[in-house]
C-alpha positions as CSV (number, residue, x, y, z in Angstrom):
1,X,82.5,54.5,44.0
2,X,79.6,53.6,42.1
3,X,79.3,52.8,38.6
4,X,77.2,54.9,35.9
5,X,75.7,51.7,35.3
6,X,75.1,50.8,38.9
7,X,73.6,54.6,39.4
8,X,70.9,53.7,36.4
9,X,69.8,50.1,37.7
10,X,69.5,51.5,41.2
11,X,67.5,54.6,40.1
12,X,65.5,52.2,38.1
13,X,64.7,50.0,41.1
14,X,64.1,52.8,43.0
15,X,61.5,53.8,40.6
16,X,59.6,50.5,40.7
17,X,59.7,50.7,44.1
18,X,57.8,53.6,44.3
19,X,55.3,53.0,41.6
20,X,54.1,49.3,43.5
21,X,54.1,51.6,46.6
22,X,51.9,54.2,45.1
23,X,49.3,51.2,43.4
24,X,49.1,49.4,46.3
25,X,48.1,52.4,47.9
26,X,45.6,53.2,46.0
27,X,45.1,49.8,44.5
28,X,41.3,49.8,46.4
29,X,39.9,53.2,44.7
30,X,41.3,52.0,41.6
31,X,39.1,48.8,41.6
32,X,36.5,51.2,43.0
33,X,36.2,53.5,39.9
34,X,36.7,50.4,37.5
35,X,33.7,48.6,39.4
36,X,30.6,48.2,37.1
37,X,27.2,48.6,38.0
38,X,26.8,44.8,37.4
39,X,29.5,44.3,40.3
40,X,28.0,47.2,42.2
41,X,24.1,46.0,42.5
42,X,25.5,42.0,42.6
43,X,28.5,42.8,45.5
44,X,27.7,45.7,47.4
45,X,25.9,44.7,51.0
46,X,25.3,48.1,51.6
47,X,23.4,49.0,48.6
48,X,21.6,46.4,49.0
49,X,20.6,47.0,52.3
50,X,19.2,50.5,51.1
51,X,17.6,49.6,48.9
52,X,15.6,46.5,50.8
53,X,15.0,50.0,53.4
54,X,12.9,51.9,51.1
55,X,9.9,53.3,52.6
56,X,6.3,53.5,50.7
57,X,5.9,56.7,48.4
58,X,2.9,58.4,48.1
59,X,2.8,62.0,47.0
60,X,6.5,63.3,46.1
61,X,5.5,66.8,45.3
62,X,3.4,69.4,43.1
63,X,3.0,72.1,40.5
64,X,1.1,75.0,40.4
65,X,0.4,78.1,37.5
66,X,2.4,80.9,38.7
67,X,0.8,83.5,35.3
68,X,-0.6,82.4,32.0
69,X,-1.3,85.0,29.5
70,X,-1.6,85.4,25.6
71,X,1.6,87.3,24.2
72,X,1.5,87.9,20.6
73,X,-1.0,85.6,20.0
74,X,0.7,82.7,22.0
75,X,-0.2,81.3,25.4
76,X,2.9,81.1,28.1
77,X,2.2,79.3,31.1
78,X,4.9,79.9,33.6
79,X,4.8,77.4,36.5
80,X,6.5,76.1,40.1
81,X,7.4,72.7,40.1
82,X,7.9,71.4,43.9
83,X,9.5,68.3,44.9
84,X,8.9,67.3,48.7
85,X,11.5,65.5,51.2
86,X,10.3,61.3,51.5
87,X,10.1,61.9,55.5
88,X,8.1,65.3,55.7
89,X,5.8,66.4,52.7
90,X,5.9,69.8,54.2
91,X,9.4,69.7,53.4
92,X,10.8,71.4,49.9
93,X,14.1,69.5,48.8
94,X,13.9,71.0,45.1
95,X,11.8,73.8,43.6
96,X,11.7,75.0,40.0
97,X,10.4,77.5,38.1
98,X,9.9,77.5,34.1
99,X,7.6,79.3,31.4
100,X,5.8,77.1,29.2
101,X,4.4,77.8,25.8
102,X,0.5,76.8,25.7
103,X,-0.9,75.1,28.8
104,X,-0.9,71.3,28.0
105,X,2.7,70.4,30.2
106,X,4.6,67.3,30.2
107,X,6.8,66.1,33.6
108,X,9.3,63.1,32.7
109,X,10.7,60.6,35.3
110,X,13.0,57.3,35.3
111,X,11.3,54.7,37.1
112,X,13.3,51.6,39.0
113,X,10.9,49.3,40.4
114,X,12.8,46.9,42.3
115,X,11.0,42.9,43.2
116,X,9.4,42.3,46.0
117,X,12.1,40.3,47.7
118,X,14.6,43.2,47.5
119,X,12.8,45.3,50.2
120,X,12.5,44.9,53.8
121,X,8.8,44.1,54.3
122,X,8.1,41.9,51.1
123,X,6.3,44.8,49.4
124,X,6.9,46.5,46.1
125,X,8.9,49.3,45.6
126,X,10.1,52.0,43.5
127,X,12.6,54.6,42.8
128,X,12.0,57.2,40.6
129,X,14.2,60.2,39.2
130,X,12.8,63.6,37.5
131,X,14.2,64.4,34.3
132,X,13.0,67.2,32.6
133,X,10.0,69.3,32.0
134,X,7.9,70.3,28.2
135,X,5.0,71.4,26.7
136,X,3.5,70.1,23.8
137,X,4.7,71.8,21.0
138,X,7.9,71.6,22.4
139,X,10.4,68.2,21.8
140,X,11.6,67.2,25.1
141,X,15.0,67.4,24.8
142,X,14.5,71.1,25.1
143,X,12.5,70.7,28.2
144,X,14.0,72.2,31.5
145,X,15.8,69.7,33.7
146,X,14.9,68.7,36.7
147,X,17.8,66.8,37.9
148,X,20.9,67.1,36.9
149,X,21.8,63.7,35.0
150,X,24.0,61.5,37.0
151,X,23.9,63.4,40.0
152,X,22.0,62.1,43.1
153,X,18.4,63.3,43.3
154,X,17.2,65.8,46.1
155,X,14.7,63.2,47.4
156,X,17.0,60.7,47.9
157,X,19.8,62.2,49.2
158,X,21.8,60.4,52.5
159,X,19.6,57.2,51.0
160,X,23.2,55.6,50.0
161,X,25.4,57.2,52.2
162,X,27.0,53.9,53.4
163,X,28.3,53.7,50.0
164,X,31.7,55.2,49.2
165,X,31.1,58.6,47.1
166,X,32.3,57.0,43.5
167,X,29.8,53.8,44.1
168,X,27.0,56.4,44.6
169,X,27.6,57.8,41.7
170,X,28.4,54.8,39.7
171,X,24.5,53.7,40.7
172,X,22.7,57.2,39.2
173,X,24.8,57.2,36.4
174,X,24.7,53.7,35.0
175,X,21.4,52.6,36.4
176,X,19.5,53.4,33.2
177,X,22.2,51.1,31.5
178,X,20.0,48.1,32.8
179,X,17.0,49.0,30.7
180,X,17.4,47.1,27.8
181,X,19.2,44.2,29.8
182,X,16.1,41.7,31.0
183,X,18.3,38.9,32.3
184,X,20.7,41.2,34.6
185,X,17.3,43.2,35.4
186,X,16.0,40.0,37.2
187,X,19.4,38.7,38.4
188,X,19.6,42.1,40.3
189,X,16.3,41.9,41.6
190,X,15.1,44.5,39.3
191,X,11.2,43.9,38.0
192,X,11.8,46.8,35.3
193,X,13.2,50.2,34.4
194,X,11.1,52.9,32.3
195,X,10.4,56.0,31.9
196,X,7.5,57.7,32.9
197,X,5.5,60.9,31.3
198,X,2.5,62.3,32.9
199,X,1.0,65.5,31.8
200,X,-2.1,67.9,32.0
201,X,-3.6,70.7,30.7
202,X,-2.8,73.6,34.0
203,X,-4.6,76.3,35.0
204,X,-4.8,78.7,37.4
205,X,-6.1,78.3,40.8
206,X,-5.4,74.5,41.0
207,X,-2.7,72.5,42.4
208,X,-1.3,69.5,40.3
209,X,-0.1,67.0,43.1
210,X,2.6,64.1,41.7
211,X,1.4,61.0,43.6
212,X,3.7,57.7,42.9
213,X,2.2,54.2,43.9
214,X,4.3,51.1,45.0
215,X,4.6,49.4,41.8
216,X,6.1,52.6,39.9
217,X,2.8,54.0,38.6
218,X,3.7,57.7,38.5
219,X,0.3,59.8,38.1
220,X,-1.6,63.3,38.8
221,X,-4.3,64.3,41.1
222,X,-5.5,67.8,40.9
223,X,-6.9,69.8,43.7
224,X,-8.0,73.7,44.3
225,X,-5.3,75.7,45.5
226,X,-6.8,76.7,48.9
């Protein structure tokens, strides 16, 4: 027969038993999600390796004027903003469609532009990240997004698939965190990150190509829509 007592410190034991069983089970994922993106860029082989796989960017896209008219003495612009795959520029990975009051419209991006010695080749690279879209009499936190924040972009999608899902994330989310951090910038192998706004006055019967160099200079070149 088994004392009340004996009953309590057993199911008490029995307890602790299961609670180390359940953290060293998931003891790993916990250190995971607690991992900072500090740990991530300084530890992690595989991102790492991604990133020093980045191919050359050239043009990542376009924009064209779907309408503009004058309604009640205002000019609307409505426009298609294209963003095209980094292995095929025939390819669409995200499309967009938004009306813009008057016709001067802004296009917003994060730039990462990584040192030379992070990539494969010894050449500069870049990542960059679409943010949000506005005309000029608008403030740009109204703009219409792009990307969803913290979500991995369209154009770089599979990029970091060696990585476990929560370190992907942990990299789009935090990676903007570095910005104002110089020291861990270039400890990372991170020249600078900034954002980027390029704009231009559209009109019909053009098309607004988004052209990206290898040192993170985001710009336009404009060309008739054939």
């Amino acid at each position: 027969m088994v004392h009340r007592y004996g009953k309590v410190r057993l199911f008490s034991y029995g307890v602790v038993a299961v609670v180390v069983a359940v953290v060293a089970y998931v003891g790993p994922g916990l250190y995971r999600s607690a991992m900072t993106i500090h740990e991530l860029l300084t530890e992690n082989k595989e991102l790492k390796q991604a990133i020093s796989n980045l191919t050359d960017e050239d043009q990542i896209g376009y924009a064209k004027v779907l309408s503009q008219q004058n309604e009640d003495g205002r000019l609307r612009t409505t426009i298609r903003f294209v963003e095209t795959a980094r292995d095929d520029k025939t390819r669409v990975v995200l499309q967009k469609e938004c009306i813009i009051e008057g016709d001067v419209i802004h296009f917003d991006a994060l730039i990462v532009k990584f040192e030379d010695q992070m990539v494969m080749d010894g050449k500069a690279r870049a990542l960059y990240v679409w943010r949000r879209i506005y005309g000029e009499t608008m403030t740009p936190q109204n703009g219409t997004l792009i990307e969803e924040p913290g979500m991995e972009p369209k154009r770089y999608y599979g990029l970091l698939k060696a990585l476990p899902l929560e370190h992907q994330r942990l990299f789009w989310t935090s990676i903007w965190d570095l910005a104002n951090d110089p020291e861990r910038l270039r400890g990372h192998g991170i020249k600078a990150i900034y954002g980027n706004v390029v704009y231009n006055k559209f009109r019909p019967g053009l098309i607004y190509v988004f052209k990206i160099n290898p040192v993170g200079h985001l710009f336009l070149e404009v060309v008739p829509d054939m």
